[in-house]
N, C-alpha and C positions, 0 to 999 in steps of 0.2 A: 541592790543597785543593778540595772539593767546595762547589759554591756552593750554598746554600739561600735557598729567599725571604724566611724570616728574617731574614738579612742584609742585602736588600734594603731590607726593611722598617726595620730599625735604622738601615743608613745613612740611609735618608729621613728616620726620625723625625730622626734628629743634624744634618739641612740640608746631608748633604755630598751627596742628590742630591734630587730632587722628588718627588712620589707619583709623578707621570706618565712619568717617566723609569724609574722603577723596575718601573712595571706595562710597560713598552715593555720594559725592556731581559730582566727575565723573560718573556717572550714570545720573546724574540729565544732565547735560552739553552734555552728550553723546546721551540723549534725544533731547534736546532742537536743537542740529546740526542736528540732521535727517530732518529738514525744515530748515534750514538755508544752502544757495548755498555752496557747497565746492568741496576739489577734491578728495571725496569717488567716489570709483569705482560705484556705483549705481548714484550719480547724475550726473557722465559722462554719463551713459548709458541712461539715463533719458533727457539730454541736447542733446546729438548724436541722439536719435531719433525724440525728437522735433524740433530739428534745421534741421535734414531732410525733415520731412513731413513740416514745413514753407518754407523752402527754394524750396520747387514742387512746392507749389502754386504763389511764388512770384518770385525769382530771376533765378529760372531752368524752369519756363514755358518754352513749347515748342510751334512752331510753329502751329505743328499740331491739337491744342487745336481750333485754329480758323476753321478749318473745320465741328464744332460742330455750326458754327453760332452764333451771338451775344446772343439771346436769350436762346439755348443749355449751353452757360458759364455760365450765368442768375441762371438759374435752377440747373447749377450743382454746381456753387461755395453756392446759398443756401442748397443745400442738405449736401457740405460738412460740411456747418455752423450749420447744424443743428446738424448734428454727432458729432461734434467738441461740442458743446452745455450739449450733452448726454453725454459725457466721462467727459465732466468739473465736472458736476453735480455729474457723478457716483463718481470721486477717489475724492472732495471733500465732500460728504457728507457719501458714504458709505466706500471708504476705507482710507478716511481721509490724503491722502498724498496730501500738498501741491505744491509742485515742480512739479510735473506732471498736477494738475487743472493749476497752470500756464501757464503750456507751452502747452495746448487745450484753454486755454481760449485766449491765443496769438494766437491762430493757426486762431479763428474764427477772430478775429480783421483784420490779416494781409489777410484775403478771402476779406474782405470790397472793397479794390479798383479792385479785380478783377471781382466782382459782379455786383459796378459801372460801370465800361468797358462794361462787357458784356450787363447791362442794355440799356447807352449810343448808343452798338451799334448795340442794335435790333433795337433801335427809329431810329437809321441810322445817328447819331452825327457823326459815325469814318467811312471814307472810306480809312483809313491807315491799309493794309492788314498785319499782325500781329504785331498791333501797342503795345500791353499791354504787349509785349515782351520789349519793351524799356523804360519802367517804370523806372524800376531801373537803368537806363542807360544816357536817354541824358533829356534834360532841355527842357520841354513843357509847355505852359502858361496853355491849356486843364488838365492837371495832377491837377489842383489846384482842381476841383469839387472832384475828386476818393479820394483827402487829408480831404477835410473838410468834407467827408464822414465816411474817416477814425477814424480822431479825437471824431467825434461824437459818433459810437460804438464803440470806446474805451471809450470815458466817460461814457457811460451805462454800461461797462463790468467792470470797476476800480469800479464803483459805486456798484455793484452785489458781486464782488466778493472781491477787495481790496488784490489782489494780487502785488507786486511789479514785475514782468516780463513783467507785461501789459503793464508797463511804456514804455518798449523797442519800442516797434510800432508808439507809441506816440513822441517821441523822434525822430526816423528816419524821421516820417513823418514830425515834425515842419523843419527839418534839409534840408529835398527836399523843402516844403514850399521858404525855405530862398533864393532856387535858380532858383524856377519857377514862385514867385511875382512878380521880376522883366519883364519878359516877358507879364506877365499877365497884370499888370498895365503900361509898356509903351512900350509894340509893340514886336516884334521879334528881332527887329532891337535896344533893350536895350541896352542902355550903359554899356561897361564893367564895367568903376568906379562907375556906381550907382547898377549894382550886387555884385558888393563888398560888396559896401557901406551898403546895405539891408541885406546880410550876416553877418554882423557886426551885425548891429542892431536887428538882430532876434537869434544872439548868445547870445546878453546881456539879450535879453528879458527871454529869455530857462535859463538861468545861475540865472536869479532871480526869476525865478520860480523854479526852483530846490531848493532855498535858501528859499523862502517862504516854499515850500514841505518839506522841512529839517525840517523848525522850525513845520509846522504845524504837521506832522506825531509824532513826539519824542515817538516813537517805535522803539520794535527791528528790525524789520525789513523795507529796503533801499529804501522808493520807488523814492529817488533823483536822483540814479547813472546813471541811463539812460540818463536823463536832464544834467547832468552835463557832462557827455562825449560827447552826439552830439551839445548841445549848446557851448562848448568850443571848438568843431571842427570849427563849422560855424563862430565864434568870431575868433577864430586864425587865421582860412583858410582864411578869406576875407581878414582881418588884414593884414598877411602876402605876400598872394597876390598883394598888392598895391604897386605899385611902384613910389618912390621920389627917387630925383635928391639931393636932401637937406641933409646933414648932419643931421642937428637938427633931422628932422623928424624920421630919421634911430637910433635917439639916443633916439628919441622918444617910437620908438618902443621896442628897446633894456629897455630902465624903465619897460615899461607895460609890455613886461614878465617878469623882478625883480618881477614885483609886481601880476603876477599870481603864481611864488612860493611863495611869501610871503603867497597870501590865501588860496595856498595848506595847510600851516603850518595853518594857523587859523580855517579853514573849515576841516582839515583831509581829504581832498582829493587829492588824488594822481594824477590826471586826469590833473591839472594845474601845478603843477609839472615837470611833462612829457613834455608839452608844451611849458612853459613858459622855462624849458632846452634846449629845439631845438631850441628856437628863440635867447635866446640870445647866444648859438654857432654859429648861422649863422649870427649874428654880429658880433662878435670876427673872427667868421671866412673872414668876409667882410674885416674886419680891416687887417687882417694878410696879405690878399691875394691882398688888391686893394690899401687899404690905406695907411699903413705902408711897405707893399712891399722889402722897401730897409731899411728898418729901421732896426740897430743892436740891436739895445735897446727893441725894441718893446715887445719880448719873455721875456725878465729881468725883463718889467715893469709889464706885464703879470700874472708872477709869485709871482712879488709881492703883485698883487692886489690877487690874489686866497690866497695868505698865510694870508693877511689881512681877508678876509673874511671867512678862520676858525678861525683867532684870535676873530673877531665877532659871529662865532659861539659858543665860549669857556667863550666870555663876556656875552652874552646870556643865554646860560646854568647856570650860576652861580646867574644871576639876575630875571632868566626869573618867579618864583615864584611873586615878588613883583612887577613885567615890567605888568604882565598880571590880577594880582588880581586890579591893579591900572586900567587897560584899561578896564575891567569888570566893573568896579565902573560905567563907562561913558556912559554906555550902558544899553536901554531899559529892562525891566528885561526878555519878553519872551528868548530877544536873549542871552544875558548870559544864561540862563538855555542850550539853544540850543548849546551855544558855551560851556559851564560845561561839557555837555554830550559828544559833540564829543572829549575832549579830555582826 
């Protein structure tokens, strides 16, 4: 819940606190958000120019960057590293704003696989003439060395500096990871269902390492969100991608995202939510369109299962106090703490 001074004010008015406590303790909060991501005009301006100066060196490279030669990249994505280095250091330690050591301390992480490239291709690895332009584009088994390069100076930079935006980098890359192993490990010529399949499996892997990070952080600040948004793409997207001829299996699918809003609601993330909605309207939608087709009833039975399912949320609400101090009981104690806190 987002607190507003609204609130404040209402509490005062009602005597549960004073003016003076409220104009202090807003103050205090109004502090504490100057480093917490929101949508003040300074940390859009703050995010708009960092996500510019990252997106030059990764996603808007240009062609023309290769006529500087593999070893020209080499030196220049280190010089930018190094500047990138020097601004981290400057606005966190001399002018103390977080959000911005952030997003320089991303900016060097995300130079990693363009430094690799350029390394790569002064030894003479790449004879694909502006191949580092397609990074973020199509699926190479080669991309797997510039990721584990990645990861690497991202764990030296989380470790230095413990900023949560770092995670972003980390996150994308395990998310290409999940689609460039398969090549790596069996040939060009991979099997679509086994890059699913590996997609799947390296979403669960990111999703429980997000849930480890959850528990192990219990700070204010997120360093999960990144993990939980590209590990639940990679999970979903392969997921979803698969295609059966089977009933069961589509009804299979249709549970497993019930049961990714369930852990939106358990975990406070909104990210599985999102997902786990898409998936099961394009099975309702399947049913409408292919399966029941002719069916007069189908929209009737429809309705009544969605009306059933706020009567369950209205059974919910009235029990969910004793439904969940019960389910707490069952559980290890870090994770109750971890589960106390998000909600």
């Amino acid at each position: 819940m987002q607190i507003q001074r609204q609130y404040l004010k209402e509490a005062s008015d009602k005597g549960i606190i004073s003016e003076s406590q409220a104009s202090v303790l807003w103050a205090f909060l109004n502090e504490k958000g100057a480093h917490t991501p929101s949508f003040r005009f300074t940390h859009i301006l703050y995010y708009l120019g960092g996500m510019i100066a990252i997106g030059a060196m990764s996603l808007f490279m240009t062609l023309a960057w290769e006529s500087f030669g593999g070893w020209g990249i080499f030196f220049i994505a280190l010089l930018y590293a190094g500047l990138g280095l020097r601004l981290t250091e400057h606005f966190l330690y001399q002018l103390k704003l977080q959000i911005p050591t952030g997003l320089t301390a991303t900016f060097v992480i995300v130079l990693t696989p363009l430094a690799v490239y350029g390394l790569q291709s002064g030894l003479g690895w790449w004879t694909d003439p502006g191949a580092y332009r397609d990074y973020h584009v199509y699926i190479d088994w080669r991309w797997i060395f510039m990721e584990f390069a990645t990861l690497i100076v991202a764990a030296v930079m989380l470790w230095r500096y413990q900023l949560p935006f770092q995670v972003m980098p980390v996150a994308v890359t395990l998310w290409y990871m999940s689609m460039d192993f398969a090549p790596f490990l069996f040939g060009e010529d991979a099997d679509w269902d086994i890059r699913k399949l590996l997609s799947v499996w390296f979403g669960v892997m990111m999703i429980f390492i997000a849930i480890w990070v959850d528990i192990r952080a219990r700070k204010d600040k997120d360093y999960a969100f990144w993990l939980y948004l590209f590990g639940t793409m990679a999970f979903w997207g392969g997921l979803s991608s698969m295609n059966s001829d089977s009933e069961l299996n589509k009804f299979i699918y249709m549970c497993i995202n019930l049961g990714m809003i369930a852990l939106s609601a358990i975990l406070s993330r909104r990210v599985f939510a999102v997902f786990g909605a898409i998936g099961v309207a394009s099975y309702l939608g399947y049913l409408a369109y292919h399966v029941f087709q002719d069916s007069l009833l189908f929209p009737f039975a429809l309705t009544l299962i969605g009306l059933g399912v706020v009567y369950m949320g209205i059974l919910w609400q009235r029990h969910e106090a004793a439904i969940s101090n019960w389910l707490l009981d069952k559980l290890p104690a870090p994770l109750q703490e971890f589960l106390e806190n998000r909600n």
